[in-house]
GULUM-850401 format. One line per 3 residues: number of its first residue (from 1); their letters; for each residue x, y, z of C-alpha. Coordinates in Angstrom, 2 decimals, padded with zeros to 5 digits. Example, Ala and Ser with C-alpha at 12.3 -4.5 7.8 and 13.67 -1.06 7.14 Angstrom:
BEGIN
1	as	012.30:-004.50:007.80 | 013.67:-001.06:007.14
END
This chain:
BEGIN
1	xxx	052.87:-004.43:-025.86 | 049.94:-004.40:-022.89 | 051.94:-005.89:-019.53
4	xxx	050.26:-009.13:-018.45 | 047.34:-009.20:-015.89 | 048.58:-010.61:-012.15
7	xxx	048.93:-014.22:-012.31 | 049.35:-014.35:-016.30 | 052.27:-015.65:-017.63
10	xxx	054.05:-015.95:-020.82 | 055.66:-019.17:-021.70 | 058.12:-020.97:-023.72
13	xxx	057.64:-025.01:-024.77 | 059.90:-027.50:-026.33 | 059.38:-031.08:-027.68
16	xxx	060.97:-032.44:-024.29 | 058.30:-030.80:-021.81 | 055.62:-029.64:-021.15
19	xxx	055.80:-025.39:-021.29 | 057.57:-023.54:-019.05 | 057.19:-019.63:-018.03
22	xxx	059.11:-017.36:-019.32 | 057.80:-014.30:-017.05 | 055.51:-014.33:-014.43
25	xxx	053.34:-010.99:-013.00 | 053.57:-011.09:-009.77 | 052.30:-008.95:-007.00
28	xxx	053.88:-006.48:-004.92 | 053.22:-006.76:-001.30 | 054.57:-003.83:000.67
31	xxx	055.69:-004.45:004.55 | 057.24:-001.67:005.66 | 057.02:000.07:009.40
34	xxx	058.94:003.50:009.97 | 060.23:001.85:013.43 | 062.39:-000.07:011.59
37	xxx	064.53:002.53:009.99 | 066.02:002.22:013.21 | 067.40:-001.37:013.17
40	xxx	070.88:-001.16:012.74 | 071.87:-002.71:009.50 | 075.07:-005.11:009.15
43	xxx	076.28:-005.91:005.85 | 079.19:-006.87:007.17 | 077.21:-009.88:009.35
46	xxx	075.35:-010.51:006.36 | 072.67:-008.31:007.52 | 072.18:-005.35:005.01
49	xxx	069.25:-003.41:004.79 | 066.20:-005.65:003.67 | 063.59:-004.15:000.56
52	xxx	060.39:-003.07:001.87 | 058.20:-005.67:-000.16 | 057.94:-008.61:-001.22
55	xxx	056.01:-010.69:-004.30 | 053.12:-013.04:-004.49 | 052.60:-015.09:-007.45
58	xxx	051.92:-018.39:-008.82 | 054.58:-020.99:-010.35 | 054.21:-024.11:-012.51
61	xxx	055.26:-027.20:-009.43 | 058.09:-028.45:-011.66 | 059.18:-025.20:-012.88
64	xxx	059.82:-023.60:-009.27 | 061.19:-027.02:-008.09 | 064.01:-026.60:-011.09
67	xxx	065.12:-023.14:-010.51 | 065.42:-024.07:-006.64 | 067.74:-026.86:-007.44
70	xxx	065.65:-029.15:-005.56 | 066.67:-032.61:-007.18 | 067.33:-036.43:-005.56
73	xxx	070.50:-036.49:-003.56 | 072.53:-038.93:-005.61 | 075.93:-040.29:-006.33
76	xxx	075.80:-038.30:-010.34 | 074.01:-035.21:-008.46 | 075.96:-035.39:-004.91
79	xxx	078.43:-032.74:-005.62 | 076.03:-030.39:-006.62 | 073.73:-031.36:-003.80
82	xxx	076.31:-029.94:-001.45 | 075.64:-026.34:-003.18 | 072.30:-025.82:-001.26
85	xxx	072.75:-027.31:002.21 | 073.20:-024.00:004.24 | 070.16:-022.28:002.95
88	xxx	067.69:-025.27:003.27 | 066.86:-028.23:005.78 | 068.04:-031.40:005.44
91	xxx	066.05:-033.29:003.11 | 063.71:-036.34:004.66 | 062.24:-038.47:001.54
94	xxx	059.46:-040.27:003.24 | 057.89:-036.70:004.02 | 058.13:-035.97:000.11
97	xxx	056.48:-039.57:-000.26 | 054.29:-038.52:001.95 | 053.04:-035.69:000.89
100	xxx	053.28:-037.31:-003.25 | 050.88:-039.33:-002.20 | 048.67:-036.95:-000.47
103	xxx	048.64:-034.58:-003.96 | 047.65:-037.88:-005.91 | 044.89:-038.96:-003.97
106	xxx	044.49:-036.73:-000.91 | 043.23:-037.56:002.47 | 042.19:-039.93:003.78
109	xxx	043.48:-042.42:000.78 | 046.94:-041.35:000.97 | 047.22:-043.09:004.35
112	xxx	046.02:-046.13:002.94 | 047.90:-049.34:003.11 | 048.52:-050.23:-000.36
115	xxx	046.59:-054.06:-000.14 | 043.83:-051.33:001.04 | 044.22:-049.02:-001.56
118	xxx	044.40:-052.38:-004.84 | 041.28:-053.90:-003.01 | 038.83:-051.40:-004.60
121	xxx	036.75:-050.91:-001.69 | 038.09:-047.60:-000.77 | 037.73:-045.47:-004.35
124	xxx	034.99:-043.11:-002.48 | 037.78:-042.03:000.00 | 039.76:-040.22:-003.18
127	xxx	040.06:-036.32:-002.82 | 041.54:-033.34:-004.15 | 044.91:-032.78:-002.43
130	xxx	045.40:-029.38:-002.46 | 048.72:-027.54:-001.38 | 047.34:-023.93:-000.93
133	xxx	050.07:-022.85:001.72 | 052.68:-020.57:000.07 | 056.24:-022.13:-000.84
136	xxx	058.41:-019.05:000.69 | 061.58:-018.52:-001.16 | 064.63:-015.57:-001.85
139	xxx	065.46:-014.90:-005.17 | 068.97:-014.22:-005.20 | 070.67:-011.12:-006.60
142	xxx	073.76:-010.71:-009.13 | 076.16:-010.27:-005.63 | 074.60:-012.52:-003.46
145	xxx	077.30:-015.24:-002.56 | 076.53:-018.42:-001.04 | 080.03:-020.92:000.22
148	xxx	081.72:-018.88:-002.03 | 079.47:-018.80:-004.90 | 076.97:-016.88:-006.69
151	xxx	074.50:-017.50:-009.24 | 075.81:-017.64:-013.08 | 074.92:-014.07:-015.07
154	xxx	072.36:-016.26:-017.40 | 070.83:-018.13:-015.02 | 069.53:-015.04:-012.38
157	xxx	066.03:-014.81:-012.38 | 065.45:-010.97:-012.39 | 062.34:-008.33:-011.13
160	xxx	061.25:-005.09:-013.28 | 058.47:-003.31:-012.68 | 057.19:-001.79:-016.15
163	xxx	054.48:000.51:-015.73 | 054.96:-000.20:-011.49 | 053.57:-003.72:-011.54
166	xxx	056.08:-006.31:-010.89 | 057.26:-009.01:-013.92 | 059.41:-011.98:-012.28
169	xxx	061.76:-012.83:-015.52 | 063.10:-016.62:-016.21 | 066.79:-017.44:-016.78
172	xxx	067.22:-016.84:-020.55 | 068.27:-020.31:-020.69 | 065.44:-021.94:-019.07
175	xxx	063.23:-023.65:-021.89 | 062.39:-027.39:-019.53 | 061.66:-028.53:-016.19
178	xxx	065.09:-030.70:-016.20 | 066.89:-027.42:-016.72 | 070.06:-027.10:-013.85
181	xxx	072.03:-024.01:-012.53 | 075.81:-024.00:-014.03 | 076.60:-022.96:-010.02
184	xxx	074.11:-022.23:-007.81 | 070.25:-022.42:-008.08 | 069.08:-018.76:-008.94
187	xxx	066.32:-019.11:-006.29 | 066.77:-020.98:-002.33 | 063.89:-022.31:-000.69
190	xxx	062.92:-021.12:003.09 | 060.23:-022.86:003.33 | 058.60:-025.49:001.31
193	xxx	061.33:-027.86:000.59 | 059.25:-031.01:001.07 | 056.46:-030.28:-000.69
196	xxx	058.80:-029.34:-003.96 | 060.73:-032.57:-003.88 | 057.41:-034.27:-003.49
199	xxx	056.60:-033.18:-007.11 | 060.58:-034.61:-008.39 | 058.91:-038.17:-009.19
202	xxx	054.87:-037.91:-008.84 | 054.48:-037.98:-012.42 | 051.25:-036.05:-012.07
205	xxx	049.18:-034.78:-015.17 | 047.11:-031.95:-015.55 | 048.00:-028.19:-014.18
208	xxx	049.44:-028.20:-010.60 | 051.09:-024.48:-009.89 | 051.87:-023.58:-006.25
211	xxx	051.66:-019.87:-004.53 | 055.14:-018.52:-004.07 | 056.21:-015.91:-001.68
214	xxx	059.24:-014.64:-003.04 | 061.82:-012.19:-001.25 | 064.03:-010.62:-003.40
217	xxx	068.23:-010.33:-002.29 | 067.36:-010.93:001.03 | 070.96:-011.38:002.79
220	xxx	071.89:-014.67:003.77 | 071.25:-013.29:007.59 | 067.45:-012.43:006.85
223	xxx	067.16:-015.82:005.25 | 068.04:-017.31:008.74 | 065.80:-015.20:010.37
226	xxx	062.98:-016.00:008.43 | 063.50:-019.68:008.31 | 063.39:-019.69:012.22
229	xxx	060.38:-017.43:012.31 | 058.80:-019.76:010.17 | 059.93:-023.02:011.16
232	xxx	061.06:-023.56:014.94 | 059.91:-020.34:016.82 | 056.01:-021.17:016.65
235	xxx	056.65:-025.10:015.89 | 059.04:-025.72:018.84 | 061.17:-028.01:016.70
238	xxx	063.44:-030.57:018.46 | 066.18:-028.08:019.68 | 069.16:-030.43:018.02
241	xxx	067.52:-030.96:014.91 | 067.08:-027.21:014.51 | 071.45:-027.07:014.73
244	xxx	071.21:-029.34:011.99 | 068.49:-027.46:009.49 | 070.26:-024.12:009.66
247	xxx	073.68:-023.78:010.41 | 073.71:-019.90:010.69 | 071.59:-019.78:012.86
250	xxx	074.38:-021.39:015.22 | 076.38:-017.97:014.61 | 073.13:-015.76:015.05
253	xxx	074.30:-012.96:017.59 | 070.12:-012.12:018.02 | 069.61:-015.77:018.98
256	xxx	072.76:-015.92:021.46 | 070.58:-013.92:024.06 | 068.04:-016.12:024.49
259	xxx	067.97:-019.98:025.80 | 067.95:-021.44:022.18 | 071.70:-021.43:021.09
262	xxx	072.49:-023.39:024.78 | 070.08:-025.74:024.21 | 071.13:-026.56:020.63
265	xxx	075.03:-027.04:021.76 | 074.23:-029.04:024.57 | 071.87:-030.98:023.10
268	xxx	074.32:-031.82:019.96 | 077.46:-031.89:022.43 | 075.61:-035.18:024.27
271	xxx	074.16:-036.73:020.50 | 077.97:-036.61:019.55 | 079.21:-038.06:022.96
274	xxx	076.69:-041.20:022.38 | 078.26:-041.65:018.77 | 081.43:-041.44:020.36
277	xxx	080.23:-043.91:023.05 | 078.03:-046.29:020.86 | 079.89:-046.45:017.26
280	xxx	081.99:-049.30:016.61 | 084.34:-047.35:014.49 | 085.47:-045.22:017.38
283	xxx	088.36:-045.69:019.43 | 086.02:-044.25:022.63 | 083.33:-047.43:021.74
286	xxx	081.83:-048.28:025.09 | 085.23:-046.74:026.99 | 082.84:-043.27:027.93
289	xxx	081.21:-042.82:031.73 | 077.96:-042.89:030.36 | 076.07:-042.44:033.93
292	xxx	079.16:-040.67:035.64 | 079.52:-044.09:037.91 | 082.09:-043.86:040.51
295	xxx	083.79:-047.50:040.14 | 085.15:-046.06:036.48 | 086.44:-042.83:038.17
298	xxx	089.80:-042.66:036.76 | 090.08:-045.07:034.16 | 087.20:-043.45:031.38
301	xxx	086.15:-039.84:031.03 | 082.33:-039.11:032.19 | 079.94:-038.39:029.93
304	xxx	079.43:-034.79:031.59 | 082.86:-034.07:031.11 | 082.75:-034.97:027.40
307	xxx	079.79:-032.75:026.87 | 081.62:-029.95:028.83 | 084.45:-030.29:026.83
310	xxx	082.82:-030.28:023.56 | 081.24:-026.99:024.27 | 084.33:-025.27:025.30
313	xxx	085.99:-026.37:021.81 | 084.24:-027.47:018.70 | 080.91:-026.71:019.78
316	xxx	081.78:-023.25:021.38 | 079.96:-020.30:018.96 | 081.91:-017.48:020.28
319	xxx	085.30:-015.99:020.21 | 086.76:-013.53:022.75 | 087.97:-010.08:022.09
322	xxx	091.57:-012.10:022.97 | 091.02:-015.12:020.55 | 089.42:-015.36:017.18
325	xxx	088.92:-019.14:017.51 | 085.26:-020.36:017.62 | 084.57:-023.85:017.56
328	xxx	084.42:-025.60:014.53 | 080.79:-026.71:014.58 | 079.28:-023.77:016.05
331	xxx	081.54:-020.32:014.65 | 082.21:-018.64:011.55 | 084.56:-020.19:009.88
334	xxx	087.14:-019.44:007.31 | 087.34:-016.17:005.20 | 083.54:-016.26:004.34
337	xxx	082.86:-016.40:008.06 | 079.96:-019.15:007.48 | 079.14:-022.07:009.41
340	xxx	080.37:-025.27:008.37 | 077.06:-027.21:006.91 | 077.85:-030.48:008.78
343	xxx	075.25:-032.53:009.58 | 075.53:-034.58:013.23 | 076.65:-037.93:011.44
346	xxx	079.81:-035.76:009.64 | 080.94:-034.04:012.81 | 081.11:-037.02:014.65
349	xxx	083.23:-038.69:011.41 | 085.48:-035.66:012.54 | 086.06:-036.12:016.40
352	xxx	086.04:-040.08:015.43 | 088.75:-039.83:012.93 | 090.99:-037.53:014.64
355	xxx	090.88:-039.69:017.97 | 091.77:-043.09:015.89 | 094.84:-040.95:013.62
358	xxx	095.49:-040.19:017.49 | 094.93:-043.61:019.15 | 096.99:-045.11:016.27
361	xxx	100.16:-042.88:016.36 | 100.27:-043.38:020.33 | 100.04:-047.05:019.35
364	xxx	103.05:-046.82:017.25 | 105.20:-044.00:019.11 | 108.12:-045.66:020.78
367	xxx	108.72:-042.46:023.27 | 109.62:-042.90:027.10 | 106.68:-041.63:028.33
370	xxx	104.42:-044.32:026.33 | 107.22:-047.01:026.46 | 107.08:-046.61:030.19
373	xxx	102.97:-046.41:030.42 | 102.47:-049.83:028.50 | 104.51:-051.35:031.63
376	xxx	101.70:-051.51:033.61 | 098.67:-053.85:033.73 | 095.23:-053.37:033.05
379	xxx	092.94:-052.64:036.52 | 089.94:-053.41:034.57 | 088.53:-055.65:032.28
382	xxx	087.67:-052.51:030.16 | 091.62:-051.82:029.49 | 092.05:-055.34:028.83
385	xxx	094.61:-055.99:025.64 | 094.23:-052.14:025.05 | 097.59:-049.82:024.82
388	xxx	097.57:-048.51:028.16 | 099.61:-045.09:026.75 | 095.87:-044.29:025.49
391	xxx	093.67:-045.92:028.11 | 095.41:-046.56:031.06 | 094.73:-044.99:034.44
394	xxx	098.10:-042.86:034.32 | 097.72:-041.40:030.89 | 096.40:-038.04:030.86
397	xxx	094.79:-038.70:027.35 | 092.42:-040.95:029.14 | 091.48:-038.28:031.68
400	xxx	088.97:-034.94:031.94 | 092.32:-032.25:030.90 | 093.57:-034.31:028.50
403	xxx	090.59:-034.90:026.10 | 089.95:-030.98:026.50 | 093.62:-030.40:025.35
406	xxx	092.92:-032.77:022.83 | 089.59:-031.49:021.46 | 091.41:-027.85:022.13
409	xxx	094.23:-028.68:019.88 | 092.56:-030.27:017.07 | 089.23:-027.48:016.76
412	xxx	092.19:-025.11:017.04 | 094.48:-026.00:014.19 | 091.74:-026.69:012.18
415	xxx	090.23:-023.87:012.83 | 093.23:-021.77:011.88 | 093.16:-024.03:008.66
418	xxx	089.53:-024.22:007.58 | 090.41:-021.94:004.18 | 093.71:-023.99:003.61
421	xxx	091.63:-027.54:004.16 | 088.48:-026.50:002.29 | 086.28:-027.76:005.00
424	xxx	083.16:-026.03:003.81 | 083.58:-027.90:000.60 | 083.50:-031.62:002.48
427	xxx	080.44:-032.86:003.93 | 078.32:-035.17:001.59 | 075.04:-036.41:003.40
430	xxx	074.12:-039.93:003.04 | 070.66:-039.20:002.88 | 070.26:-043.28:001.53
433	xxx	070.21:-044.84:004.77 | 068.57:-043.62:007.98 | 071.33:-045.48:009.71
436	xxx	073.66:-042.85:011.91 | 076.33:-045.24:011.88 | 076.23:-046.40:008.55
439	xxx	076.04:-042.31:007.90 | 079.17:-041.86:010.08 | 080.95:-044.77:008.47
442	xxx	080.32:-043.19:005.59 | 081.90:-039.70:006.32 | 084.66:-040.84:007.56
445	xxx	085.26:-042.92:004.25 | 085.05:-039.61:002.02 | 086.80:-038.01:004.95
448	xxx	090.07:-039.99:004.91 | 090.16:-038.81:000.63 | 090.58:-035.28:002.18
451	xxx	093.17:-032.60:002.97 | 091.58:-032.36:006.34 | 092.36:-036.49:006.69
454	xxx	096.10:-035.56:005.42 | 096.23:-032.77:008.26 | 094.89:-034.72:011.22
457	xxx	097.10:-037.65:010.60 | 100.41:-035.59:010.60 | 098.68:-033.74:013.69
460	xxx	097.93:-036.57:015.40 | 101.48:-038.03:015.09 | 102.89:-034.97:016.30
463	xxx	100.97:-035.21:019.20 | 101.87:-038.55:019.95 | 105.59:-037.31:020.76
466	xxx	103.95:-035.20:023.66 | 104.40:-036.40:027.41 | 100.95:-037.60:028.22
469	xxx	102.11:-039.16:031.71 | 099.93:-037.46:034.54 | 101.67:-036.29:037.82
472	xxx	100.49:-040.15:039.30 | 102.76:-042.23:036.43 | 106.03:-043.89:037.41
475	xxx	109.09:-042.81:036.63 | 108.76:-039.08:036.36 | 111.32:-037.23:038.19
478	xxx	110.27:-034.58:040.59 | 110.66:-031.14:038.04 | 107.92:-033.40:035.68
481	xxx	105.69:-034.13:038.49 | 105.64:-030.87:039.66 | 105.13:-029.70:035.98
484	xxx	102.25:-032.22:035.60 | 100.46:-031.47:039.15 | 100.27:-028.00:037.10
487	xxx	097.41:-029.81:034.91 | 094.85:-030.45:037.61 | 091.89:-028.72:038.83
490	xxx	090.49:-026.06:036.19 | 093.23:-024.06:035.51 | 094.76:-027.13:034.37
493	xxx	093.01:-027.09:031.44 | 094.44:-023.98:029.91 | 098.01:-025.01:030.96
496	xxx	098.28:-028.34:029.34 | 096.41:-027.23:026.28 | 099.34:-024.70:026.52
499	xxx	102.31:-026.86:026.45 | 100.76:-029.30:023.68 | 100.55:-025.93:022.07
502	xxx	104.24:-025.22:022.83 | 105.72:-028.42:021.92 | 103.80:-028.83:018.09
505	xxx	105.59:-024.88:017.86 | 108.48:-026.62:018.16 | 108.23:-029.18:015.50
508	xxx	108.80:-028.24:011.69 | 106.08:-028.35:008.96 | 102.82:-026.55:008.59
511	xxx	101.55:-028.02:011.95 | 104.05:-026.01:013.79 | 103.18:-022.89:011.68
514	xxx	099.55:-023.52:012.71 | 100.61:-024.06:016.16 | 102.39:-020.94:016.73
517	xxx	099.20:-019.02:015.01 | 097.35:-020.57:017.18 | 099.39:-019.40:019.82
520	xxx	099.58:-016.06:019.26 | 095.88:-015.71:018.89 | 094.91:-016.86:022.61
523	xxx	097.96:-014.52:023.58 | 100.13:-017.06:024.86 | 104.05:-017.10:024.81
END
């Protein structure tokens, strides 16, 4: 049997659609330098040695947007949407809608109002709307694992090259455009993403294929690489928005020399201090120095410390030669060293639900050191019918050292637990409402069903049985205010995150064990 021409393809049809390819030719496009023998491959950092071509081809719309696993994010579907959110940006349906409408009618009648486009005066403005910019995608391999996964045996969508001219070969299984992946989709966009989702509900007729570039078992590393080449190098995106679209490239070692990774931390450390600042839901709601003014010196945190603080724990991409603790939104994490897909709106459910499990076990410890603190009276309207063990003046919980010992101890254990927790299985976008807070609200709903809810409640209590009094409170005897002038100035913030360290070692239960792990990984006794 004669191979196809390039650009033929043999299909496969059944009563329920519309035919589908079975095999497409592609072809081969070789891009290959001998300087780059050189580069020195990782496979270990997800960075093994790239092939030296890739394919060209053409692909039915709705047949490439199946085998990408590009479907609506709903309720039914939101467990498997969760399956493809480190490998492609976060999905924005009115620039799907957009661009629906563009393929229907093109430009300029696609920006029409729709009294404009029902009044019939405008039918001359309808054009061809053409997509001819390639969708760029990796076909994944038989070993390539993504969160733990990789594609199902009869669903991998294999190359051969019989007679040397490339054949790009359908799942077995794959006889309809509503055909799914039993795990994960056999093919991951890089870019395109919006202009396949565009084509989920258009309901177009006729012939509509797209031009694919396709890489083929590009590690998960490359992937990164190519998606920033592609999207934010030449395009400039918004700097947090790009922490949001790719989490690897938070833990990209060739990105961490340039000015990109700081600006991506910093900018997400102050979105998260806002949330913090500005949702209802959090026990920090208006109680953060937004403008660092002095008359609040003392009685809340400043923004700038916040943002400081964040970067040095759960934002913090690195660890040390010492430590290896990175910060939970930033690092590798857990034993398939990946970053954590969480969008902005789940990270702050994190730091929002650990600080009210927090805020409500000081509430309810009867300890001498909070017993003692909820003696005194409020200095400011602001503290006002508020448990002064959390926000008073003389609590070290409501000052610079102790939210760093507090963010410390929390990204820590966590950290040490991410495997134990499954916290790259959690994280469920509401991509329904364009409302952060609603989105937070959200979060922290699914997030209080978790182990990771379970395991900051118990640390939280814990905590709570911790001497928070700084070296100003009353009633300390000299030894403890000595002990607590220890905490001030910036070596104070390694000592008190220290003892909190020291006294959850000393409790019983899994917290402890974490503790002590903990512990002995920053090399303290």
């Amino acid at each position: 049997m004669n191979s196809p021409e390039r650009g033929a393809v043999t299909m496969a049809t059944t009563k329920e659609s519309k035919a589908v390819p079975t095999e497409i030719s592609a072809l081969e496009v070789p891009q290959w330098l001998a300087k780059w023998d050189d580069i020195k491959w990782n496979p270990g950092a997800h960075r093994r040695k790239p092939p030296a071509s890739f394919y060209v081809f053409s692909m039915s719309a709705a047949a490439l947007r199946s085998l990408c696993g590009v479907y609506p994010r709903t309720t039914a579907e939101r467990s498997r949407g969760t399956q493809d959110l480190g490998t492609q940006r976060r999905h924005d349906p009115e620039r799907s809608k957009e661009i629906a409408a563009f393929i229907k009618f093109g430009y300029p009648w696609s920006d029409l109002s729709e009294a404009k486009r029902k009044s019939g005066e405008y039918q001359d403005l309808r054009m061809p709307g053409w997509l001819p910019t390639a969708i760029v995608v990796n076909i994944l391999g038989p070993k390539d694992e993504r969160r733990g996964q990789t594609v199902a045996t009869s669903d991998l969508v294999k190359v051969s090259k019989p007679g040397g001219r490339p054949l790009i070969h359908m799942p077995a299984s794959f006889q309809s455009v509503s055909w799914r992946s039993q795990t994960i989709p056999p093919i991951e966009v890089i870019d395109g993403q919006h202009r396949l989702w565009a084509f989920e509900e258009a309901n177009l007729d006729g012939e509509f294929q797209l031009p694919v570039v396709a890489f083929h078992e590009l590690d998960i590393s490359w992937v990164a690489y190519l998606f920033y080449t592609i999207n934010i190098k030449p395009k400039r995106i918004n700097a947090s928005l790009a922490f949001d679209l790719y989490p690897l490239l938070r833990t990209e070692d060739w990105l961490q020399k340039f000015e990109g990774p700081v600006i991506y931390r910093e900018a997400r450390a102050q979105e998260l201090v806002d949330l913090l600042w500005s949702c209802p839901q959090s026990p920090w709601h208006k109680r953060i120095n937004m403008l660092g003014e002095p008359g609040a010196k003392g009685l809340m945190v400043s923004q700038a410390a916040w943002i400081r603080s964040l970067l040095a724990t759960f934002i913090k991409s690195w660890e040390s030669p010492r430590s290896r603790i990175g910060g939970l939104f930033g690092a590798p994490v857990g034993s398939d060293e990946q970053a954590l897909p969480w969008s902005r709106a789940e990270q702050a459910a994190v730091l929002i639900a650990a600080g009210t499990q927090f805020r409500e076990a000081v509430a309810q410890s009867k300890a001498n050191w909070a017993t003692v603190l909820r003696k005194q009276k409020p200095l400011l309207p602001i503290n006002d019918a508020k448990d002064m063990a959390f926000f008073g003046p003389n609590t070290l919980i409501n000052q610079d050292q102790g939210i760093r010992a507090f963010l410390y101890v929390v990204n820590d254990l966590c950290y040490m637990r991410a495997d134990k927790l499954a916290l790259s299985k959690w994280g469920q976008p509401d991509t329904a409402s364009t409302d952060i807070e609603v989105q937070v609200s959200k979060a922290m709903a699914s997030l209080k069903k978790t182990g990771l809810g379970e395991f900051l409640e118990t640390l939280s209590q814990d905590m709570a049985s911790f001497d928070w009094r700084a070296s100003d409170a009353p009633e300390l005897s000299q030894d403890q205010r000595l002990l607590k002038a220890a905490y001030r100035g910036s070596g104070g913030y390694k000592e008190l995150r220290q003892q909190l360290l020291n006294h959850l070692a000393s409790g019983k239960g899994d917290i402890a064990k974490a503790a002590a792990e903990v512990k002995l990984s920053l090399g303290y006794k």
